[in-house]
Each structure stands twice: as structure tokens, then as C-alpha cells.
N, C-alpha and C positions, 0 to 999 in steps of 0.2 A: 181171520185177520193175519195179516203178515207185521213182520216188526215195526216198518216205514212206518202204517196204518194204526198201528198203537202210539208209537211215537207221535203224529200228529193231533193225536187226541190229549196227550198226556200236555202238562204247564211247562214243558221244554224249559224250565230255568236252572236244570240242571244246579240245585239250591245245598247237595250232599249229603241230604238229611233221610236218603234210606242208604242200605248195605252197600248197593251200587254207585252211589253219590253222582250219577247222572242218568240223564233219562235215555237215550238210549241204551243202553246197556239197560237199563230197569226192561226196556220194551223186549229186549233177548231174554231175560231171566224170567218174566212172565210166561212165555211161547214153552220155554224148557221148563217150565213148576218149579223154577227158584227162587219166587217170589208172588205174591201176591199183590194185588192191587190195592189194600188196603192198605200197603205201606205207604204209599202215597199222601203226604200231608196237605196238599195242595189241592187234591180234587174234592168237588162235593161229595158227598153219602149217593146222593141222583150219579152224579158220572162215574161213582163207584161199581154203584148198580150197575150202571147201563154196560161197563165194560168188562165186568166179571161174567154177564151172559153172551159177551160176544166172542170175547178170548177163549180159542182154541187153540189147544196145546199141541196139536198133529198134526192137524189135518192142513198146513199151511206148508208144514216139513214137506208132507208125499207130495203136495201142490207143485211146487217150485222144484222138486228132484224130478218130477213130471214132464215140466219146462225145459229140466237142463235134460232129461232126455232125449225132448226133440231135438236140442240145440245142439245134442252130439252126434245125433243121424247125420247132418248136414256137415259134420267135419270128417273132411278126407284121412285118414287113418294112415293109408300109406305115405304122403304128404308130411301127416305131425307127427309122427312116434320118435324119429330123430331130434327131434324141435325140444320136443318134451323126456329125452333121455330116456325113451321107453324102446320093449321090443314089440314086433310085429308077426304072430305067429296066427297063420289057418285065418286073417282080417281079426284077428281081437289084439287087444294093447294089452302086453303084460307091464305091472308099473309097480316098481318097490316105493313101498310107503309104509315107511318106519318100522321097519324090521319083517315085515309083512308083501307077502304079493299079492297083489289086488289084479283082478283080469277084467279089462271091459268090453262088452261086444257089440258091434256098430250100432247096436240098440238101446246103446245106455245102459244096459245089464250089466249089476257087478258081481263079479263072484268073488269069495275071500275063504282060506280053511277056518276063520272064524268071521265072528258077525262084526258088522262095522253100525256105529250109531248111524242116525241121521245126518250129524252134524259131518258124519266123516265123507259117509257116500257124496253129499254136496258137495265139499271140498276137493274129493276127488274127480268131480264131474266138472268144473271151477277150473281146474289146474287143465284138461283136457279141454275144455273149453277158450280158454283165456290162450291157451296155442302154444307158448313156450316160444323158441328162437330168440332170446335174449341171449343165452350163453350164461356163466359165472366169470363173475371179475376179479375175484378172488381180495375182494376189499371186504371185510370186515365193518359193520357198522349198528348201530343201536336200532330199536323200534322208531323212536322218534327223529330218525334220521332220514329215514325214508321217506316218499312221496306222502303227505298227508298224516304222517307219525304225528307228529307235534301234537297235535290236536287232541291226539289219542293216546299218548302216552303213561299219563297217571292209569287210566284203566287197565293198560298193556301190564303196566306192574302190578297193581291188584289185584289181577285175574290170572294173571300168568306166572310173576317173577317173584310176588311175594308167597304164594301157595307151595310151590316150588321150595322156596328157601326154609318156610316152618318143615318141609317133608325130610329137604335135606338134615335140619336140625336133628328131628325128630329117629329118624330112621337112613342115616347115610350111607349105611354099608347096602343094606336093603335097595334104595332107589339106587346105588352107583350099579348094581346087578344087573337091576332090572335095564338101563339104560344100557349097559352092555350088550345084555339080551339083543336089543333093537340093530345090533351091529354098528355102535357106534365106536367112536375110533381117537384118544389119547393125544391131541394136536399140541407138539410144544408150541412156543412164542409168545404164551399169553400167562400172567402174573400169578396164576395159582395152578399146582399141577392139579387141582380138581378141575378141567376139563373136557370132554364131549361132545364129538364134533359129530353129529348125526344128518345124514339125507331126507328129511322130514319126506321130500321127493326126491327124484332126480336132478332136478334141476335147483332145489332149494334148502344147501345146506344150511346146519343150525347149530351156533357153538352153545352148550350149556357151561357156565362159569360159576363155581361156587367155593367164598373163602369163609372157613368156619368163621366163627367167632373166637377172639383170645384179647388178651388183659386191654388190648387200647378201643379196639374196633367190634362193634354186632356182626353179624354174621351176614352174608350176603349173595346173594343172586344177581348175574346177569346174562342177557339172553342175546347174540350177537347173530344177525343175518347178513348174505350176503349182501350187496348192493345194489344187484337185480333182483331182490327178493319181489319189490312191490311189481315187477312186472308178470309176474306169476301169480299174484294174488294181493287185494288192496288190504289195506293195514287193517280195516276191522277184521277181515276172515284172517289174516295171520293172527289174530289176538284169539279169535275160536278155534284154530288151529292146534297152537300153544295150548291155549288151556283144555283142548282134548289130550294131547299129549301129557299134559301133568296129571289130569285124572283117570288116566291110563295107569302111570308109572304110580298111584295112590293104590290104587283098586290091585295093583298087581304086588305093593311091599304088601297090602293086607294081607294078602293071600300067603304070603312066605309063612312059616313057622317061624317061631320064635328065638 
């Protein structure tokens, strides 16, 4: 089963009352084992059952990475790599993403000097797919400002801008390295010198914004894309996007010493 196909099984009242506080997003965290079906307060014990033996946690990932590899046979290479700020060496796309070179070959085959999730290979097959030629407009603007944000926005920060903000709390000097690392780059203009302005792609940069906490204000996170962001990808995959990137930047302060 894929998420749509959970989700239309699920009581869609998105009512708040597990982790995720609505039901798609519940339908992505079941697929990924973040959740189980039993949080669910609304379905029977029966459609508990029935949908604990249907949900498969993988095998929908290779499914649909399957699909967008056909769907990149059919894109002309020489054509997009300009489009999508990428290079074109021997017919494969070389493509920075996030500190990382990612190579793809007219076959949809990715190569990385490390391993990419599932969620990232899609995203980069997505970003190749979806074509690029938009440009950047160099306008700064929130999640919910974009095409279809609104909607999604409370999630956009639960998943992405609040996990972010306890990591910053927790561990700042740590995540500000590791964001370094990625080749990100110190942009004045914007009201706290903590931020980060990273090429998540080529074509879609991403400002990280973080002002501690002190005597008046909590501490805080925000996440600013450019304008063209959603023509590179619709607002749910930037929110899996995002939250691959924060649990990146988690898994990498663990790893630092102390």
C-alpha cells in the first residue's frame, strides 16, 4: 500500500489525537515505522486488524523509486541539467545535494560516496523529474506561502522547524558544524546572525533561521524557501525534504564527541 491508499482507509478527520495530529501525515509515518496503527482512536479493532496485515513498510518505497525510474528514461538529460542547475558529464547528471554529490544515469541509477534513504533517492528522482527551468527569484518566503503551504503548514513545523529548534536548543554549536559541513553559507539581511543559507539543490535554496532563547522570548526556528521552491517540488515532499535534512543534521551532532 502506498500513503494515498492508507489514507483513504483511515477516518480522514484529522481530530489531533495521535503524535501526528492528522491523518496524512499518520499514513507517511506508518510506511516509515513511526507509528503504528493502533494509535489510531477512531478505527475499529476489525480495520485495525485489517490494516496492520496490509501495511508494508518497503516495499511501496522500491515501488514508486521503480516508476520514477522509468519516468527518468524518458527525460532528455542533455535538454534538463541546465534547467535543474546540474552537470552533464559521459550522459549522467552530476547534482549537489546538500553537501553531497549525487550522480544519476539515464537509468535512474544513483550513485552517492554514501547511502541515501529512500526518502532521499525519490526526492532526487522528483527534482529530475519535475524538470526545473523555473530559475530563483531571489524572494524569500515561508512554507505556507507557497503553492498549497497553508494547508500544510502546522505539520511543516512539527516535522521540520520544531525538531530543528529543540536540536538547536540542545546542541548548537554541534548542529551549526554540521550545517557548515553541508556547504552552507552566513547570508546577512535577515534578524539573527544565526543563519544558513544552504542549496538543499541547485535550484532550491534554503535559509535556516534560529534565535536562541533569552529573558522575553522562547527560542525559535524558521525555515525560509525561495519563491520558486514549490515549482521544484509540492509542499508535502519539501516537508520530507526538510525533515530528512534535520534528521541528518541529528544523527550527525550524535555522532560528534562530546
Amino acid at each position: 500500500m502506498n500513503p494515498v491508499e492508507i489514507y483513504k482507509r483511515l477516518p480522514a478527520t484529522n481530530c489531533g489525537d495521535c503524535k501526528q495530529k492528522a491523518c496524512m501525515p499518520f499514513a507517511f509515518a506508518l510506511l516509515k515505522g513511526e507509528a503504528d496503527i493502533s494509535e489510531c482512536p477512531w478505527l475499529t479493532d476489525k480495520e485495525k486488524g485489517d490494516m496492520a496485515s496490509s501495511v508494508n513498510k518497503n516495499d511501496w518505497q522500491e515501488a514508486l523509486i521503480s516508476s520514477l525510474k522509468e519516468e527518468i528514461k524518458k527525460v532528455g538529460f542533455r535538454e534538463a541539467y541546465g534547467n535543474l542547475g546540474a552537470e552533464l558529464r559521459d550522459g549522467k547528471l552530476f547534482i549537489r545535494c546538500f553537501g553531497r554529490d549525487v550522480i544519476v544515469g539515464p537509468d535512474g541509477e544513483i550513485q552517492t560516496q554514501d547511502n541515501l534513504t529512500p526518502w532521499m533517492r525519490m526526492l532526487v528522482l522528483f527534482y529530475i523529474r519535475n524538470g526545473g527551468g523555473h530559475g530563483i527569484s531571489g524572494k524569500w518566503v515561508i512554507h505556507s506561502e507557497l503553492m498549497g503551504g497553508l494547508m500544510k503548514y502546522k505539520a511543516f513545523q512539527r516535522e521540520c522547524e520544531e525538531p530543528l529548534r529543540e536540536l538547536f536548543d540542545r546542541h548548537f554549536e554541534k548542529a551549526a558544524r554540521v550545517l557548515d559541513g553541508y556547504g552552507s553559507v552566513h547570508p546577512a539581511g535577515f534578524a539573527t546572525p544565526n543563519a544558513w543559507l544552504l542549496n538543499v539543490f541547485p535550484m532550491l535554496p534554503v535559509v535556516f533561521l534560529y534565535w536562541p532563547e533569552d529573558d522575553e522570548f522562547e527560542s525559535k526556528v524558521t525555515i525560509r524557501f525561495d519563491s520558486t521552491a514549490d515549482k521544484y517540488f509540492d509542499v508535502e515532499q519539501l516537508i520530507f525534504l526538510i525533515k530528512e535534512i534535520v534528521e541528518d543534521i541529528e544523527e550527525k551532532t550524535e555522532q560528534m564527541p562530546s
